[in-house]
Backbone as XML, in Angstrom:
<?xml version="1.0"?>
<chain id="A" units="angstrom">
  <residue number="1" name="UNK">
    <atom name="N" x="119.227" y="108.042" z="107.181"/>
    <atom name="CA" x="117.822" y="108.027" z="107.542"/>
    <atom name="C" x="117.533" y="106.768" z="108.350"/>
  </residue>
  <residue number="2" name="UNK">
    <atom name="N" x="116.534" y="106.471" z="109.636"/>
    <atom name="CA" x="116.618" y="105.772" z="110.477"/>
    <atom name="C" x="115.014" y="106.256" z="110.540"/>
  </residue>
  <residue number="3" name="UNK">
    <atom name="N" x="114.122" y="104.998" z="109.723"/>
    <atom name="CA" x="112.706" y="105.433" z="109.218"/>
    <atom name="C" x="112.592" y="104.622" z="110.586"/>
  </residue>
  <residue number="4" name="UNK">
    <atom name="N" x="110.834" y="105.288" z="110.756"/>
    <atom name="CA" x="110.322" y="104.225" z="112.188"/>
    <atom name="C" x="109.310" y="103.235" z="111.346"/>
  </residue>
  <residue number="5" name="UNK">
    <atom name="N" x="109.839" y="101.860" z="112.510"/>
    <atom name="CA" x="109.368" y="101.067" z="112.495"/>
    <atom name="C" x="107.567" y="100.838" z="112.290"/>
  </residue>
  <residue number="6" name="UNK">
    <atom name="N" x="107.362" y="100.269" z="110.503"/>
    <atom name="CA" x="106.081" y="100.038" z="110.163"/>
    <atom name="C" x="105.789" y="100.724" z="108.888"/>
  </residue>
  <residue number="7" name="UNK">
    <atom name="N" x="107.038" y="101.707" z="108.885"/>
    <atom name="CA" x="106.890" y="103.323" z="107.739"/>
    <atom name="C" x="107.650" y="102.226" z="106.329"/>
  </residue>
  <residue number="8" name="UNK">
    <atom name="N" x="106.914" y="103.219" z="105.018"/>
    <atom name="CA" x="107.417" y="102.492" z="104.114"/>
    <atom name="C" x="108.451" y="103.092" z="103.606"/>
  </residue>
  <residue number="9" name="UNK">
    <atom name="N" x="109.531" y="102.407" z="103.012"/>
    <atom name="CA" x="110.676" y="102.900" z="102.456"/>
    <atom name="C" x="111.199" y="102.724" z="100.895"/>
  </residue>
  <residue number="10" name="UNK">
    <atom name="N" x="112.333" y="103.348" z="100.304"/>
    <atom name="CA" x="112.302" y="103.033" z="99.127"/>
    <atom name="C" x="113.945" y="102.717" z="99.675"/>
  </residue>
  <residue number="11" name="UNK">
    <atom name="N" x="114.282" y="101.190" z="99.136"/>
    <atom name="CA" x="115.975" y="100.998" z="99.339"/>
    <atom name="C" x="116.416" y="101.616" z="97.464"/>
  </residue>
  <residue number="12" name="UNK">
    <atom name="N" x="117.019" y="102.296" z="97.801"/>
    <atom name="CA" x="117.329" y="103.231" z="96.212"/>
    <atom name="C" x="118.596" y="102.442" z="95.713"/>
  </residue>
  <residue number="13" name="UNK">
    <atom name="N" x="119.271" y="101.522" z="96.379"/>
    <atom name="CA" x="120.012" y="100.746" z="95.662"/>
    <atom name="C" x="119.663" y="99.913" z="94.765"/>
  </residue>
  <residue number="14" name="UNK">
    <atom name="N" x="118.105" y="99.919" z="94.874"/>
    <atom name="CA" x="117.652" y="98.517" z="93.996"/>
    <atom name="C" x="115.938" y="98.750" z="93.783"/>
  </residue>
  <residue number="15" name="UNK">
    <atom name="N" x="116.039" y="99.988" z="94.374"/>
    <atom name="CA" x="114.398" y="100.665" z="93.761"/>
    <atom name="C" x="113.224" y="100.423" z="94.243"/>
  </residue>
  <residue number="16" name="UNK">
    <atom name="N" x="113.392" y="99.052" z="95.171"/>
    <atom name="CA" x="112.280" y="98.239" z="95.845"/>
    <atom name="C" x="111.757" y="99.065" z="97.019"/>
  </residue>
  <residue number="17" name="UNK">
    <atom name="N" x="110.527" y="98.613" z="96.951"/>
    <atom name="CA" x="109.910" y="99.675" z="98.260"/>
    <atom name="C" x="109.186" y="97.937" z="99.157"/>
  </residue>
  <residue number="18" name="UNK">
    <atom name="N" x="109.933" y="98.478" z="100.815"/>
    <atom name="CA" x="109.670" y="97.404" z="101.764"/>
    <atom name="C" x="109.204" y="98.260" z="102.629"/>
  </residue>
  <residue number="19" name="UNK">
    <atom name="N" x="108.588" y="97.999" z="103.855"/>
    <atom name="CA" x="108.098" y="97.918" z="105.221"/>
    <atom name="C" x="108.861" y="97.824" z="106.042"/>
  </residue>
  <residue number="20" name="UNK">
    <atom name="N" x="109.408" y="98.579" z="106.972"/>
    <atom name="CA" x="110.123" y="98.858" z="107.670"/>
    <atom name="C" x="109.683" y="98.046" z="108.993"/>
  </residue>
  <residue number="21" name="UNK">
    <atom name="N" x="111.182" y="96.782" z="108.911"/>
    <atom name="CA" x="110.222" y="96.145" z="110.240"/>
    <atom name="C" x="111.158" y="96.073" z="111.417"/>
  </residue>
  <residue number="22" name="UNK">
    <atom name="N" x="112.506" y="96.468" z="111.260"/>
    <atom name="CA" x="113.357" y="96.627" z="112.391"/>
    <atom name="C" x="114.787" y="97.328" z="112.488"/>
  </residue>
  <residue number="23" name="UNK">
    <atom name="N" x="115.590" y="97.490" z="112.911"/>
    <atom name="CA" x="117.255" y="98.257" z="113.052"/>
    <atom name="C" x="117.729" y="97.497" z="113.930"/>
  </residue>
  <residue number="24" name="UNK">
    <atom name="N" x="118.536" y="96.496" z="113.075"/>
    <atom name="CA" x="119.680" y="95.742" z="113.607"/>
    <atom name="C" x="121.282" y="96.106" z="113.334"/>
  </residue>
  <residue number="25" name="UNK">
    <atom name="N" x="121.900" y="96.556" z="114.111"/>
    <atom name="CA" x="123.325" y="97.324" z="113.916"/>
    <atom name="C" x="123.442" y="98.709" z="113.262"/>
  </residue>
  <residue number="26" name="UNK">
    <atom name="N" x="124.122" y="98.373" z="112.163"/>
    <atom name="CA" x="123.726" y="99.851" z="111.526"/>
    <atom name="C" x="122.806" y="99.380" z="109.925"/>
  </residue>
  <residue number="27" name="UNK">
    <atom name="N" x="122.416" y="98.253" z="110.135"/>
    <atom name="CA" x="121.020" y="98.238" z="108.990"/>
    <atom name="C" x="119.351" y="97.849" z="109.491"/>
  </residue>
  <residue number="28" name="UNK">
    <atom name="N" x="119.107" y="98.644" z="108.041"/>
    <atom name="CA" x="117.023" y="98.290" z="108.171"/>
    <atom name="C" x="116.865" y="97.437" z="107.879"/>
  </residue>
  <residue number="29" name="UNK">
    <atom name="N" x="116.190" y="96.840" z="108.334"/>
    <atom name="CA" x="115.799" y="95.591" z="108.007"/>
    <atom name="C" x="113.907" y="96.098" z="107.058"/>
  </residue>
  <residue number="30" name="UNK">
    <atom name="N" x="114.026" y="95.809" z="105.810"/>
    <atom name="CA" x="112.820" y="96.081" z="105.028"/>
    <atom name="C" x="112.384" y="94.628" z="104.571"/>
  </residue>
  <residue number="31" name="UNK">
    <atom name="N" x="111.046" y="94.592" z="104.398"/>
    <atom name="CA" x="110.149" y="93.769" z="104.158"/>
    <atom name="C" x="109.716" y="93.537" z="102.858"/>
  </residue>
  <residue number="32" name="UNK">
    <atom name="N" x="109.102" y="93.336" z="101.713"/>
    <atom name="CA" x="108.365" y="93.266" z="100.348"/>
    <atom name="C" x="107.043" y="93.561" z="100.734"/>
  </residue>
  <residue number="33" name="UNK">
    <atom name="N" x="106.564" y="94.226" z="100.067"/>
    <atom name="CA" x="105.037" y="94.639" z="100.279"/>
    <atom name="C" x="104.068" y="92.984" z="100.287"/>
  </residue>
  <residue number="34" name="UNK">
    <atom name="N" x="103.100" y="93.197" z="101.006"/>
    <atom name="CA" x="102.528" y="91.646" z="100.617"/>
    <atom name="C" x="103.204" y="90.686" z="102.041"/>
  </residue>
  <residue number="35" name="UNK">
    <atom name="N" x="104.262" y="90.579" z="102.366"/>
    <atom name="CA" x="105.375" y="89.931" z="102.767"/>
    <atom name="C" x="106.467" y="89.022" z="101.920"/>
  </residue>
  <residue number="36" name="UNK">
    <atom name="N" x="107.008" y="88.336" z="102.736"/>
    <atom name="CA" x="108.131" y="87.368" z="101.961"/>
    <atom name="C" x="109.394" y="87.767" z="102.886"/>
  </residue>
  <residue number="37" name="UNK">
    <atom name="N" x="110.862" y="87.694" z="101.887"/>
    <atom name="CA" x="112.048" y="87.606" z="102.769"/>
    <atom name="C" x="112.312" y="88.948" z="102.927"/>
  </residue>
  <residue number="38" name="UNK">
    <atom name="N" x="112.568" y="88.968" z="104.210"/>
    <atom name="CA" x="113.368" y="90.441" z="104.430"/>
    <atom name="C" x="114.703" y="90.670" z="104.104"/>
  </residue>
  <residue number="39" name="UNK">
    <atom name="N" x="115.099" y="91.851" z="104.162"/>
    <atom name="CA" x="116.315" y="92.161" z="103.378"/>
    <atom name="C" x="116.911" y="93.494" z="104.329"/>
  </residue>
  <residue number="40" name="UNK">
    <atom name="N" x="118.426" y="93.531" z="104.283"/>
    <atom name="CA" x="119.096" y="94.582" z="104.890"/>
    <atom name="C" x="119.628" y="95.382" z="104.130"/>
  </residue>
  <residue number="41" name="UNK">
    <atom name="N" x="119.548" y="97.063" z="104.598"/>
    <atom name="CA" x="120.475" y="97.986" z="103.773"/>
    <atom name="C" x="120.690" y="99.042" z="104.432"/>
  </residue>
  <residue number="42" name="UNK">
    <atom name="N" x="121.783" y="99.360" z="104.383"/>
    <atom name="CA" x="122.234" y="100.560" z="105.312"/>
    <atom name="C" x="121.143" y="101.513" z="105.122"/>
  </residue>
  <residue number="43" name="UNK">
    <atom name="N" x="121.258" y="102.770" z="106.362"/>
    <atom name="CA" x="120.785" y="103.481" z="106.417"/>
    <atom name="C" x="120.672" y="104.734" z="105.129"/>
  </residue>
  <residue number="44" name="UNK">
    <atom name="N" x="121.651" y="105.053" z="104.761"/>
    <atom name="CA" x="122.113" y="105.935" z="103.700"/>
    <atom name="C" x="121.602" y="105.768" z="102.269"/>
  </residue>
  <residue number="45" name="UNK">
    <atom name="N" x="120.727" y="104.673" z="102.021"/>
    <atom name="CA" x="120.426" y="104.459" z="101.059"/>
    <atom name="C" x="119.048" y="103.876" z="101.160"/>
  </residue>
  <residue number="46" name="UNK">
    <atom name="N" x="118.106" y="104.549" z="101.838"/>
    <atom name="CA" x="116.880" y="104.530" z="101.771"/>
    <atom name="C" x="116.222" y="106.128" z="101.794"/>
  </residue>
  <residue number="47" name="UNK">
    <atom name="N" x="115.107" y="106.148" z="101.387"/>
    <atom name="CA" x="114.230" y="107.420" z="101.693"/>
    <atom name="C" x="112.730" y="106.998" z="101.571"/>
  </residue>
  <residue number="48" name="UNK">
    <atom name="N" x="111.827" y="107.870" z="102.165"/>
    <atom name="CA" x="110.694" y="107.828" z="102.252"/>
    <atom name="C" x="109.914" y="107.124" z="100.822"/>
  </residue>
  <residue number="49" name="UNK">
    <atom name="N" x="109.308" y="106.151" z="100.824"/>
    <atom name="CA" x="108.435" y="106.002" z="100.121"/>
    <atom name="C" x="107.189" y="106.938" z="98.871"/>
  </residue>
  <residue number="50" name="UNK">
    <atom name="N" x="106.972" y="107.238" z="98.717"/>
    <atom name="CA" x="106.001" y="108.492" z="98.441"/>
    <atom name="C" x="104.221" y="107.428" z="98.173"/>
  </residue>
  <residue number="51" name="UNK">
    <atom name="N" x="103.191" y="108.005" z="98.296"/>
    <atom name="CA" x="102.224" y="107.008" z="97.958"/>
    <atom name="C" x="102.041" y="106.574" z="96.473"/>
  </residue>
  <residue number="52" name="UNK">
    <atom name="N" x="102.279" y="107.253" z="95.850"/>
    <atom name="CA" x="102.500" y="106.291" z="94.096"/>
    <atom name="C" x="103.699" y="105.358" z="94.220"/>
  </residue>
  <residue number="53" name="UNK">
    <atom name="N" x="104.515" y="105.511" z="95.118"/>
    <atom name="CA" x="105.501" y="103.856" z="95.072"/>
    <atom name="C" x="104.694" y="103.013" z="95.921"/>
  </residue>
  <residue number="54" name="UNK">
    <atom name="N" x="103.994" y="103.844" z="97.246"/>
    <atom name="CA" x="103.248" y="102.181" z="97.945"/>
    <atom name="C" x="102.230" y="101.464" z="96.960"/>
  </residue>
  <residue number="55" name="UNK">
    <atom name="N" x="101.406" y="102.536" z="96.177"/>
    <atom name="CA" x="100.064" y="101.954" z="95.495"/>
    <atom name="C" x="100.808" y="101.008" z="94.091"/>
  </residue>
  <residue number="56" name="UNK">
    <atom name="N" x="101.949" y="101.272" z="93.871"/>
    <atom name="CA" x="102.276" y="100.283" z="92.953"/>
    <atom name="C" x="102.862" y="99.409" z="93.454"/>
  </residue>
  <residue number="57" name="UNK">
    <atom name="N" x="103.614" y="99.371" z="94.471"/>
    <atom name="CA" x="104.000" y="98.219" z="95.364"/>
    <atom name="C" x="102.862" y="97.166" z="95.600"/>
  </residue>
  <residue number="58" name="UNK">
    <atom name="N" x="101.510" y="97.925" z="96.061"/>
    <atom name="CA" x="100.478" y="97.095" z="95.895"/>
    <atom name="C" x="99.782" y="95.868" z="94.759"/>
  </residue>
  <residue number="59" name="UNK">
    <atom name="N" x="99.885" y="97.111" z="94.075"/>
    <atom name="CA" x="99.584" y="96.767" z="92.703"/>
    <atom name="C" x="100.181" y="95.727" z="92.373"/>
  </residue>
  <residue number="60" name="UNK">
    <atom name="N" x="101.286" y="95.745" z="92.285"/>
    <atom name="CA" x="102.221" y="94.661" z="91.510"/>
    <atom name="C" x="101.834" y="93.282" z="92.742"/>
  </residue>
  <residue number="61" name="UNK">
    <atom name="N" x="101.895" y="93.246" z="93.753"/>
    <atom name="CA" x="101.549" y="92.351" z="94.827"/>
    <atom name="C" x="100.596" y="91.232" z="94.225"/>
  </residue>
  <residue number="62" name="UNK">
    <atom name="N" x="99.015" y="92.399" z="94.291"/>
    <atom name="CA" x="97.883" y="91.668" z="93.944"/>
    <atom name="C" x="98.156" y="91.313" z="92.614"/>
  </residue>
  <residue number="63" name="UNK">
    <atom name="N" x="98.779" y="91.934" z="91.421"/>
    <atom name="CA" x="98.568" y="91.159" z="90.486"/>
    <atom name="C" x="99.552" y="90.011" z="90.716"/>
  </residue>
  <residue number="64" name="UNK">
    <atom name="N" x="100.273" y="89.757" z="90.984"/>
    <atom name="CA" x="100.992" y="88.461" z="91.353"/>
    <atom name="C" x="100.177" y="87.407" z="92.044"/>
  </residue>
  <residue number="65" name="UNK">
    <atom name="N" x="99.491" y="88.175" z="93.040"/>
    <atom name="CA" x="98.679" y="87.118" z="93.848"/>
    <atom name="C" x="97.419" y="86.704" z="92.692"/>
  </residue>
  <residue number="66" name="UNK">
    <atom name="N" x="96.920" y="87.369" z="92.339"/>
    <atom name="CA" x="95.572" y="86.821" z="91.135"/>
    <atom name="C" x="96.391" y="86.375" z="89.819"/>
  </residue>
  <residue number="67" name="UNK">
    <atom name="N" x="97.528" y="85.893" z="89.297"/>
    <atom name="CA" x="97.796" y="84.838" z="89.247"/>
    <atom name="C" x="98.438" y="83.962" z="89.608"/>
  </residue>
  <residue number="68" name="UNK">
    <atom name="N" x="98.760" y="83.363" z="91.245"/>
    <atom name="CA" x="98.623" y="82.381" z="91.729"/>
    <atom name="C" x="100.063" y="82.251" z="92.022"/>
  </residue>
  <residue number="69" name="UNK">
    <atom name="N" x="100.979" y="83.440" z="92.114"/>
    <atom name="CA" x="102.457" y="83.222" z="92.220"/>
    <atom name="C" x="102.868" y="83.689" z="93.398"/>
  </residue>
  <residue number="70" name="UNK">
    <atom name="N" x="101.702" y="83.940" z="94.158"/>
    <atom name="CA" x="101.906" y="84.152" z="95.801"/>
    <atom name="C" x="101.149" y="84.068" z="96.812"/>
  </residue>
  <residue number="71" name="UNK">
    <atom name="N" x="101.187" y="82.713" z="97.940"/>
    <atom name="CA" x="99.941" y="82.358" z="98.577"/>
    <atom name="C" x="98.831" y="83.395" z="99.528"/>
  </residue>
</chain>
């Protein structure tokens, strides 16, 4: 899978759902919801997001941010 750039993804190696922010070689480059460090993973091991993984991706964000563990 070779998601477009901006689309959210789930890397299923590790469950995390990032933001699809580029394709360098043969990996995605995904984002953390919120931002922070990006991270690479082959193609083969991502799939579409669904919206109950973005809204908890969210979720978990803001509650991190309201207490103070992310500027």
């Amino acid at each position: 899978m070779k998601p477009p750039i901006g689309s959210y993804a789930v890397d299923t190696s590790t469950g995390r759902v990032g933001r699809v922010m580029g394709h360098e070689g043969p990996y995605v480059q995904l984002r953390p919801y919120g931002g922070g460090r990006e991270w690479e993973c082959p193609p083969e091991t991502l799939r579409v997001a669904t919206t109950t993984e973005r809204l908890r991706a969210a979720t978990a964000y803001e509650n991190r941010r309201s207490r103070g563990e992310v500027p």
